[in-house]
N, CA and C atoms as a LAMMPS dump frame, in Angstrom:
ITEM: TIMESTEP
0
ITEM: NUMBER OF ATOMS
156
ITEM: BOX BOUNDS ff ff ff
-5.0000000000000000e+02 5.0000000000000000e+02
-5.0000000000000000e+02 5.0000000000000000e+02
-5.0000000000000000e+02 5.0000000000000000e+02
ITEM: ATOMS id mol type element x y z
1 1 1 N -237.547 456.339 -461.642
2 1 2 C -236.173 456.705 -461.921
3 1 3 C -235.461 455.582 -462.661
4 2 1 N -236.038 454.27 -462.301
5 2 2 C -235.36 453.159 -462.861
6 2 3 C -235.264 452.873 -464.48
7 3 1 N -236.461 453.466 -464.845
8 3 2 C -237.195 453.414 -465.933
9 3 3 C -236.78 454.608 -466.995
10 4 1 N -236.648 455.586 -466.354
11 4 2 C -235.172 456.687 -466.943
12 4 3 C -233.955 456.042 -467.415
13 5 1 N -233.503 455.78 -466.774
14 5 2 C -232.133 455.168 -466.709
15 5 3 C -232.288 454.16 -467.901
16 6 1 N -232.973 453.203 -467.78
17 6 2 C -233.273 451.646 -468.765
18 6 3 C -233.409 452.935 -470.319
19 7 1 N -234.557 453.548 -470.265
20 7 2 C -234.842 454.648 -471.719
21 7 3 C -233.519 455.04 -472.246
22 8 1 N -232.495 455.434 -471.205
23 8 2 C -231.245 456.314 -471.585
24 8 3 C -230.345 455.112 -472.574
25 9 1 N -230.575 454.305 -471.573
26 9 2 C -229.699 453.035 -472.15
27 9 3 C -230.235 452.053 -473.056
28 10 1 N -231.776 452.056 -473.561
29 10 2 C -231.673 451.509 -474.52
30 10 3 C -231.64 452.509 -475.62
31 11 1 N -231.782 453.845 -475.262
32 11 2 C -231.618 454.157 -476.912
33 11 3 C -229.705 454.602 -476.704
34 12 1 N -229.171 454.471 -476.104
35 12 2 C -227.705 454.453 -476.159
36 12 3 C -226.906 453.118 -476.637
37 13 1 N -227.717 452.028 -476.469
38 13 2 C -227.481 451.064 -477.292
39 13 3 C -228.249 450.5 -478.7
40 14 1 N -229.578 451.253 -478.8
41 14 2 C -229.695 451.562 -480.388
42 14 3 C -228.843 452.022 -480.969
43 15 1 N -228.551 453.289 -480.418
44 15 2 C -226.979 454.334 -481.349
45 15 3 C -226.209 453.447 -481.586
46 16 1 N -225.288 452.531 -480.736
47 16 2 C -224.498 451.968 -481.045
48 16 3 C -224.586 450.981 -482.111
49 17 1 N -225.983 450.109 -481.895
50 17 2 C -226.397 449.013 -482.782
51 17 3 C -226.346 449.431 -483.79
52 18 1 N -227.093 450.385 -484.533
53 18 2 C -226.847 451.157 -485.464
54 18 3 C -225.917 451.821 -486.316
55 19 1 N -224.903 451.708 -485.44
56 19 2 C -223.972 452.843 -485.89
57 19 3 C -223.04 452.117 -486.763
58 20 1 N -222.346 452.577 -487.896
59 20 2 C -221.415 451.689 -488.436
60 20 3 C -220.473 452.748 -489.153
61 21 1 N -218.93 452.316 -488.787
62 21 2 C -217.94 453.488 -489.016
63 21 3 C -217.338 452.405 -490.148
64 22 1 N -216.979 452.764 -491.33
65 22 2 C -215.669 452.375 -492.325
66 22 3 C -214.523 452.096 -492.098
67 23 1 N -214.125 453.256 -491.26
68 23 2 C -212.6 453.392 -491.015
69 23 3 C -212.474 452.244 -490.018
70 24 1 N -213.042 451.598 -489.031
71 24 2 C -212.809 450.891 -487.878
72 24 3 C -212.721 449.449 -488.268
73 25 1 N -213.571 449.14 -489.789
74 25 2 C -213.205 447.93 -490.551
75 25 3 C -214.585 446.641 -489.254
76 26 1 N -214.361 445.439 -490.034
77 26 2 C -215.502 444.89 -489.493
78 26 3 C -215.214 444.486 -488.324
79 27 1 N -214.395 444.101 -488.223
80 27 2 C -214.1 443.588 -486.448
81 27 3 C -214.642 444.587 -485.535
82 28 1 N -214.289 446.025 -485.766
83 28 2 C -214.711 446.928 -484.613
84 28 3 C -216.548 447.358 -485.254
85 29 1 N -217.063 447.402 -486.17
86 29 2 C -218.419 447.36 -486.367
87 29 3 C -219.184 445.967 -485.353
88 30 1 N -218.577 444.893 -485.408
89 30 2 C -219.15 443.622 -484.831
90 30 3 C -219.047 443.872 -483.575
91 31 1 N -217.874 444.672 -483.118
92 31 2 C -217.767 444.728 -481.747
93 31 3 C -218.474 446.075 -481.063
94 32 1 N -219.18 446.587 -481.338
95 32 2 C -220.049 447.84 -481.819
96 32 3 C -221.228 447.504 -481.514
97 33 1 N -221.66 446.774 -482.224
98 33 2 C -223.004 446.051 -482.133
99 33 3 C -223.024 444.842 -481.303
100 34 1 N -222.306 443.94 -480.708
101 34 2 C -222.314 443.553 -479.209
102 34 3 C -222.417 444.213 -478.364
103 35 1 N -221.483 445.483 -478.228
104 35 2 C -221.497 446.31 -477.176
105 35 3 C -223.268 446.812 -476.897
106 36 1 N -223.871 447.062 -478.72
107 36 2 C -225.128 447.975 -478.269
108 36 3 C -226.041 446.8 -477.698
109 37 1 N -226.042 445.101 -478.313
110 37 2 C -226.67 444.366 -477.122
111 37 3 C -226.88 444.292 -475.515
112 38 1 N -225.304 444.168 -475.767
113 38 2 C -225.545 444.349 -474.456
114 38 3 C -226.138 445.089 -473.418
115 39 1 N -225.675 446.505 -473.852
116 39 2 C -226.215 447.687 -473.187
117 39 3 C -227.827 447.769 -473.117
118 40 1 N -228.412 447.032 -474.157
119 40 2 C -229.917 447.065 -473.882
120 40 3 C -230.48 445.749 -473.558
121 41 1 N -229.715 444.706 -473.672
122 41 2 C -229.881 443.651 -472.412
123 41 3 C -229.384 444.177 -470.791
124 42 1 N -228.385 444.771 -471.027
125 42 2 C -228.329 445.503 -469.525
126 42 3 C -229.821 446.849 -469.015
127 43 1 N -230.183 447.072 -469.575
128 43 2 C -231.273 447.727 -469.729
129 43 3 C -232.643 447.365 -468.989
130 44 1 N -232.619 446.139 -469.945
131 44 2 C -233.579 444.85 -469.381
132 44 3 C -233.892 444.125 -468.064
133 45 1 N -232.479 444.473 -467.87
134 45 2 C -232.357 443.54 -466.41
135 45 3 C -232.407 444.395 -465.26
136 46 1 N -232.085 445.554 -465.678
137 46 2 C -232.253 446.831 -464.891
138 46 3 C -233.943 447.116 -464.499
139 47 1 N -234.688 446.982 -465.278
140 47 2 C -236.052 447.209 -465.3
141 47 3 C -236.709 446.405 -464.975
142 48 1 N -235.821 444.867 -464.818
143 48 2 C -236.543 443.743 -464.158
144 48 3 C -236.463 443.616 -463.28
145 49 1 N -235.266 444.346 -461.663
146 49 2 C -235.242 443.996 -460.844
147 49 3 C -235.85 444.536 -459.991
148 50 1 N -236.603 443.831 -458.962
149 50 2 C -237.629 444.752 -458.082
150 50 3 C -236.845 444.919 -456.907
151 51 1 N -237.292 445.915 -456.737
152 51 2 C -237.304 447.067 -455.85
153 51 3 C -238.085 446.785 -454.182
154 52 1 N -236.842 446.153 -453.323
155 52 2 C -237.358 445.729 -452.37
156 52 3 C -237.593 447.043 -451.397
């Protein structure tokens, strides 16, 4: 189930990484693509923690 979850969220932070809007200008593209780091560093850490 853990491993679901991590899949959902890294390709939900591909989308984001990826994604790049015009209208939002570069500040919100940069902040776009932090967000999609994160979300698949959060991903990461999700899939790293064991399961006592």
């Amino acid at each position: 189930m853990r491993w679901f979850f991590a899949i959902l969220l890294i390709l939900f932070g591909a989308f984001l990484l990826a994604l790049n809007i015009d209208q939002i200008g570069n500040i919100g593209n940069v902040i776009l693509k932090i967000i999609g780091i994160g979300i698949i560093f959060v991903a990461g850490l999700f899939v790293r923690t064991k399961k006592d």
